[in-house]
VMD Tcl script that builds the backbone (N, CA, C; Angstrom):
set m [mol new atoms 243]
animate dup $m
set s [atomselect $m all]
$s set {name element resname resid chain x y z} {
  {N N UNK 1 A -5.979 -9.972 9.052}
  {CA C UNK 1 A -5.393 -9.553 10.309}
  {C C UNK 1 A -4.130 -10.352 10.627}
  {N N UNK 2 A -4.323 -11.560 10.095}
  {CA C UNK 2 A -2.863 -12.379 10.633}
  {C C UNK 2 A -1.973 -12.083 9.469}
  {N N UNK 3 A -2.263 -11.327 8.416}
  {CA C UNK 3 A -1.187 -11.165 7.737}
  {C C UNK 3 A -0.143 -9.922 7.945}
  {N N UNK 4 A -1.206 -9.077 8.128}
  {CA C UNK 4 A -0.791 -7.755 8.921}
  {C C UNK 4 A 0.084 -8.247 10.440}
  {N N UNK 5 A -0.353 -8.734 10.994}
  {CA C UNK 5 A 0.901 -9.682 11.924}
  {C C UNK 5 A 2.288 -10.393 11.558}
  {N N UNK 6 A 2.085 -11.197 10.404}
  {CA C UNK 6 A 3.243 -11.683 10.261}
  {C C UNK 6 A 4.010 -10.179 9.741}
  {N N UNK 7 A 3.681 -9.525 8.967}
  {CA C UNK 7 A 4.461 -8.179 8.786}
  {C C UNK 7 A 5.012 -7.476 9.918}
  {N N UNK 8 A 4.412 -7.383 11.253}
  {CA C UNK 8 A 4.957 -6.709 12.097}
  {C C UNK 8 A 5.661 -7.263 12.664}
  {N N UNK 9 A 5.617 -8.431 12.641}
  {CA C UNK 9 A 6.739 -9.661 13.740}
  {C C UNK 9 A 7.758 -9.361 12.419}
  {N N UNK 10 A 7.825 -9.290 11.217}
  {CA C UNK 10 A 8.923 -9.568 10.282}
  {C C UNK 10 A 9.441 -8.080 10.775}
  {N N UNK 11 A 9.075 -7.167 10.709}
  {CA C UNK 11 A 9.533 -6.022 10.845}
  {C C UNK 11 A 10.410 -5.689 12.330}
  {N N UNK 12 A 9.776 -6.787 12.935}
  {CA C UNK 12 A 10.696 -6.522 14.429}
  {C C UNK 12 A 11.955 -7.969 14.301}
  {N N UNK 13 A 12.141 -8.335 13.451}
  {CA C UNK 13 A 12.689 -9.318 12.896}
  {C C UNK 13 A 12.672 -10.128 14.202}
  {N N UNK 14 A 11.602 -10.879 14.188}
  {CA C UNK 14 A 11.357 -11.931 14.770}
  {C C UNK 14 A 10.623 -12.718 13.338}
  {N N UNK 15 A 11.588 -13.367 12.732}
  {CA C UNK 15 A 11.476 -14.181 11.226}
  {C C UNK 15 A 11.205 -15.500 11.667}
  {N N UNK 16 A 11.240 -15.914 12.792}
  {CA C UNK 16 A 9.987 -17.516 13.364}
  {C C UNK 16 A 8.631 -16.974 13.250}
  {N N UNK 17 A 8.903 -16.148 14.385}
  {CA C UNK 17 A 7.125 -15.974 14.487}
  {C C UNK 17 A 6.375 -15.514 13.171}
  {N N UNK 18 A 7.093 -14.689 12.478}
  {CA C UNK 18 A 6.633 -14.191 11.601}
  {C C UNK 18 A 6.383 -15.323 10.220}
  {N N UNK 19 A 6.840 -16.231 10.288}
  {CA C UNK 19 A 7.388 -17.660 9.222}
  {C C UNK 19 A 6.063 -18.147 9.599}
  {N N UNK 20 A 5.962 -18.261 11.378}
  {CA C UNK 20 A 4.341 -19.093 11.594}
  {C C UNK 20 A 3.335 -18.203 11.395}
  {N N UNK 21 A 3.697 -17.593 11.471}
  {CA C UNK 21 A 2.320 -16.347 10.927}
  {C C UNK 21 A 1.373 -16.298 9.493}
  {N N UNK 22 A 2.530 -16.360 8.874}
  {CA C UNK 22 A 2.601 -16.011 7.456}
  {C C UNK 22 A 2.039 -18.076 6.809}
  {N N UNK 23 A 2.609 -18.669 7.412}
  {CA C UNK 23 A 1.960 -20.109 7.453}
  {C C UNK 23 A 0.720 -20.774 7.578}
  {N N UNK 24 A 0.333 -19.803 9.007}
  {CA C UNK 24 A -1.242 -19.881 9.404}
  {C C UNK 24 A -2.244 -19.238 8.031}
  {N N UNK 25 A -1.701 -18.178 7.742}
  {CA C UNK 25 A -2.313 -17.045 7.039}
  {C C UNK 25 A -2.554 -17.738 5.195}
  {N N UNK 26 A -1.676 -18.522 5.283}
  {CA C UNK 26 A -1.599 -19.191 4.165}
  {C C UNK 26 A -3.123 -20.449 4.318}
  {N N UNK 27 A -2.468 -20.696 5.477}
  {CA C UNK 27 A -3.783 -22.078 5.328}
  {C C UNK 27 A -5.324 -21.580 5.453}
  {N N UNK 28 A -5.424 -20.249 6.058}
  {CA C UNK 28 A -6.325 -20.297 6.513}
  {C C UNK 28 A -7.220 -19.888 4.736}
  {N N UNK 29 A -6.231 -18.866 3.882}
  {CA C UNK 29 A -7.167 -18.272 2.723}
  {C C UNK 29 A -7.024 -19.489 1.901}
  {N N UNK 30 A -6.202 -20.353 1.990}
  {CA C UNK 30 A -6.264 -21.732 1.074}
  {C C UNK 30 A -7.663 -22.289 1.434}
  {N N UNK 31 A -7.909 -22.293 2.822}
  {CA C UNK 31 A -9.642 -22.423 2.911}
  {C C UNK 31 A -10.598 -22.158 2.535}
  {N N UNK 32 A -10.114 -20.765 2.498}
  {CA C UNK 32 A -11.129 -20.107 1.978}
  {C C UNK 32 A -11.522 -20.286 0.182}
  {N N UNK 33 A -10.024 -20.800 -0.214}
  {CA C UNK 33 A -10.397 -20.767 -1.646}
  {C C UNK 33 A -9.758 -19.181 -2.639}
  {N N UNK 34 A -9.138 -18.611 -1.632}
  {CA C UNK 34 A -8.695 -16.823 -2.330}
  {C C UNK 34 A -7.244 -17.140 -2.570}
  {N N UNK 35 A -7.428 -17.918 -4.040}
  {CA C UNK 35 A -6.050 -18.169 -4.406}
  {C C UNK 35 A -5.504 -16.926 -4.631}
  {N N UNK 36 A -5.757 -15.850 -4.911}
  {CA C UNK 36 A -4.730 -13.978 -5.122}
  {C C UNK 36 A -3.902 -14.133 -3.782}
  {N N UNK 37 A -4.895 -14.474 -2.677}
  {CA C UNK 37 A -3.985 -13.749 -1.650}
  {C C UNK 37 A -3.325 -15.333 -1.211}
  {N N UNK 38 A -3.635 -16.571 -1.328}
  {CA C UNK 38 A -2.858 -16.926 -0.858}
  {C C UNK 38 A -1.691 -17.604 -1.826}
  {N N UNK 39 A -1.141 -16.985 -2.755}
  {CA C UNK 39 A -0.303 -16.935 -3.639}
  {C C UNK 39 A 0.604 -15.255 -2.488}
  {N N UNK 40 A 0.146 -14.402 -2.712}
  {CA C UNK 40 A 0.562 -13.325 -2.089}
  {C C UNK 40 A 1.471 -13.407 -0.766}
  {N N UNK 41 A 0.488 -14.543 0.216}
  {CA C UNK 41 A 0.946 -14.750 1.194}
  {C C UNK 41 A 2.679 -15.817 0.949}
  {N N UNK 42 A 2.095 -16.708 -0.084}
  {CA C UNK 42 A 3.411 -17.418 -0.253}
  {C C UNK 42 A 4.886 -16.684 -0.951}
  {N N UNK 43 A 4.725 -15.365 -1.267}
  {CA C UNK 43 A 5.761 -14.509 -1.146}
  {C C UNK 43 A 6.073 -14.167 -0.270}
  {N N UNK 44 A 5.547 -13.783 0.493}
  {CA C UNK 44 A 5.743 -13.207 1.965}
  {C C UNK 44 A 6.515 -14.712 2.480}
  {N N UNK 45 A 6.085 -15.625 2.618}
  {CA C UNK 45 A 6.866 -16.560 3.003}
  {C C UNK 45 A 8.409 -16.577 2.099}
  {N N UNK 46 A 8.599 -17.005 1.181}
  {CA C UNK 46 A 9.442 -16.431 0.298}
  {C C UNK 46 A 10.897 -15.443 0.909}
  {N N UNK 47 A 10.230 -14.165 1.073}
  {CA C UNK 47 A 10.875 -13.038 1.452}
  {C C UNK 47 A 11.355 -13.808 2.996}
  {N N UNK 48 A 10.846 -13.879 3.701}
  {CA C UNK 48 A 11.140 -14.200 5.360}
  {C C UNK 48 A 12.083 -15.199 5.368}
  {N N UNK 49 A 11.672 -16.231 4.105}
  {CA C UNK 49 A 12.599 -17.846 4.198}
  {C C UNK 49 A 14.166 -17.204 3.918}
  {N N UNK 50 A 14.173 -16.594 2.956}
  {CA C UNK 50 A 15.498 -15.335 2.235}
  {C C UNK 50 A 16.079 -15.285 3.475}
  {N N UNK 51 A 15.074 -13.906 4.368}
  {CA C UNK 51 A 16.030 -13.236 5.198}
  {C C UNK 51 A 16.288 -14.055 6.856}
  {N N UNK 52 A 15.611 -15.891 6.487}
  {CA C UNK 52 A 16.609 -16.352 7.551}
  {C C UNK 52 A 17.802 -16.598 7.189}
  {N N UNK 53 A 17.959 -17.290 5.856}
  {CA C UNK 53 A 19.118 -17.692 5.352}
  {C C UNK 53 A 20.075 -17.049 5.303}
  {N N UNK 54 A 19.608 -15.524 5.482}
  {CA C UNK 54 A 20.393 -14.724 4.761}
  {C C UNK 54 A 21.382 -14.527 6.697}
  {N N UNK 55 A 22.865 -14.999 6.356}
  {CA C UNK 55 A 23.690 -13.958 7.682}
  {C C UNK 55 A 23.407 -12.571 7.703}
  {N N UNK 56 A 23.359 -12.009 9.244}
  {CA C UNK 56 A 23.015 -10.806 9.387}
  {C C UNK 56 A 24.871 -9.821 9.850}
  {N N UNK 57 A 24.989 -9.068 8.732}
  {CA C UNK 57 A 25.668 -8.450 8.628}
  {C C UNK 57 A 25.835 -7.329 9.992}
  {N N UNK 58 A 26.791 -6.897 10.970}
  {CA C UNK 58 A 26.707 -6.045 11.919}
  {C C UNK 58 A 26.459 -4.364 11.479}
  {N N UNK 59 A 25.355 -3.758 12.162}
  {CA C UNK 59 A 25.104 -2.825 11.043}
  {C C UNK 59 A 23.874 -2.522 10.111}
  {N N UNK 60 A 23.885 -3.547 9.665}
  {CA C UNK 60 A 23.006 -4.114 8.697}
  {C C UNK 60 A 21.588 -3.585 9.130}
  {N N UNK 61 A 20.855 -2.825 8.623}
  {CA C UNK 61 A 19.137 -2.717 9.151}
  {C C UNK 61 A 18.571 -3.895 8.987}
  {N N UNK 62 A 17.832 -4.747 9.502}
  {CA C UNK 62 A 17.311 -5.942 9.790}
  {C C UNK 62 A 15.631 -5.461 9.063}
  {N N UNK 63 A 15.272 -4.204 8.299}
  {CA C UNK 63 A 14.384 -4.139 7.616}
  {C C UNK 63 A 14.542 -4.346 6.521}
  {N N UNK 64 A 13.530 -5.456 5.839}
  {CA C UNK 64 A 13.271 -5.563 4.385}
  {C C UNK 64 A 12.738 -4.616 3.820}
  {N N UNK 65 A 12.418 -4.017 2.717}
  {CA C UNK 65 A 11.392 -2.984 1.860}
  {C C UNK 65 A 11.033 -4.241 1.136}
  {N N UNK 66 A 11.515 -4.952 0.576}
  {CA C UNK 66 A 10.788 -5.892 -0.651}
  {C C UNK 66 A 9.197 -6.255 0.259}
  {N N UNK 67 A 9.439 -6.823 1.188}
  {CA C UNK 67 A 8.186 -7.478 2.016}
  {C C UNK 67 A 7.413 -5.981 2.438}
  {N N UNK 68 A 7.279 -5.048 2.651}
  {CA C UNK 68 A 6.193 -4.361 2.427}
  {C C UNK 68 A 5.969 -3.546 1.534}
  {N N UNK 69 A 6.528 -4.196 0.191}
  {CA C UNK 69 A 6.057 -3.668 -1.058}
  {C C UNK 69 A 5.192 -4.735 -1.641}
  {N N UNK 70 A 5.535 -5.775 -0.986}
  {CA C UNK 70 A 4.758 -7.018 -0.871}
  {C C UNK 70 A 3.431 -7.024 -0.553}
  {N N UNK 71 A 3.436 -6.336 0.472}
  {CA C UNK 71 A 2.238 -6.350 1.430}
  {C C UNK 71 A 1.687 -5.171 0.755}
  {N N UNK 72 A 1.750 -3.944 0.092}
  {CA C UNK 72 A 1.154 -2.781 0.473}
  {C C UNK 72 A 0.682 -2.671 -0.916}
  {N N UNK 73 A 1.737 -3.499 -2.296}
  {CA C UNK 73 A 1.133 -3.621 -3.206}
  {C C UNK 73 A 1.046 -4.624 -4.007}
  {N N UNK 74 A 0.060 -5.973 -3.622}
  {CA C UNK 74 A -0.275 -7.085 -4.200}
  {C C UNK 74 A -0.476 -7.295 -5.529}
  {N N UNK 75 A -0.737 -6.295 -5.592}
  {CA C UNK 75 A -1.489 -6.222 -7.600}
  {C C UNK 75 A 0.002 -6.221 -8.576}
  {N N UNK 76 A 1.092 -5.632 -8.048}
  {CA C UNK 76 A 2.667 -6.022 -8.162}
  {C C UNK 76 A 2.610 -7.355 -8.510}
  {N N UNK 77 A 2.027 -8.093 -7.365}
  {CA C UNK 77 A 2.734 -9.669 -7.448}
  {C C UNK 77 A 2.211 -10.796 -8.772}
  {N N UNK 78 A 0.766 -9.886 -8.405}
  {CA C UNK 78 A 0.080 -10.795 -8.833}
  {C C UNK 78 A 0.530 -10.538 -10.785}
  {N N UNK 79 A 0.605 -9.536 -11.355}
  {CA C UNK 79 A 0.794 -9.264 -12.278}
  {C C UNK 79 A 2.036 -10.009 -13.061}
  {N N UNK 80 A 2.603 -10.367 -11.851}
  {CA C UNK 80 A 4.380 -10.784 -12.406}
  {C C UNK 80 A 4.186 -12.143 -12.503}
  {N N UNK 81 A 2.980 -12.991 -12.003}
  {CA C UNK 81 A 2.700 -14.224 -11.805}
  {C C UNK 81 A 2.091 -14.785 -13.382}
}
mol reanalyze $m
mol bondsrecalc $m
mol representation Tube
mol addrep $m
């Protein structure tokens, strides 16, 4: 559920909240021990760290596709790992 959050805060490009989101979400499956997803999640961090760095062009759609290709297909990531 908090990952599905940091996606929607990224999507409304609010890239803090979404940075702490995606942070929480990390620690919490590191708890758990579900290294898939929290490898997964540390792309998602990844992608967000990018599009602070990145200047926002005027114009520019402030939506990523990489990050919910991220999200929608993990088995992607994990394969490339």
């Amino acid at each position: 559920m908090v990952e599905i959050q940091a996606m929607i805060l990224y999507s409304q490009n609010r890239l803090e909240e979404a940075k702490s989101e995606a942070l929480r979400t990390t620690d919490i499956l590191d708890r758990l021990g579900a290294v898939g997803d929290v490898e997964r999640c540390k792309e998602h961090l990844r992608v967000i760290e990018k599009k602070l760095n990145t200047p926002v062009i005027s114009g520019q759609s402030g939506f990523n596709y990489e990050f919910l290709k991220i999200f929608l297909f993990p088995a992607c990531i994990e394969s490339s790992l």
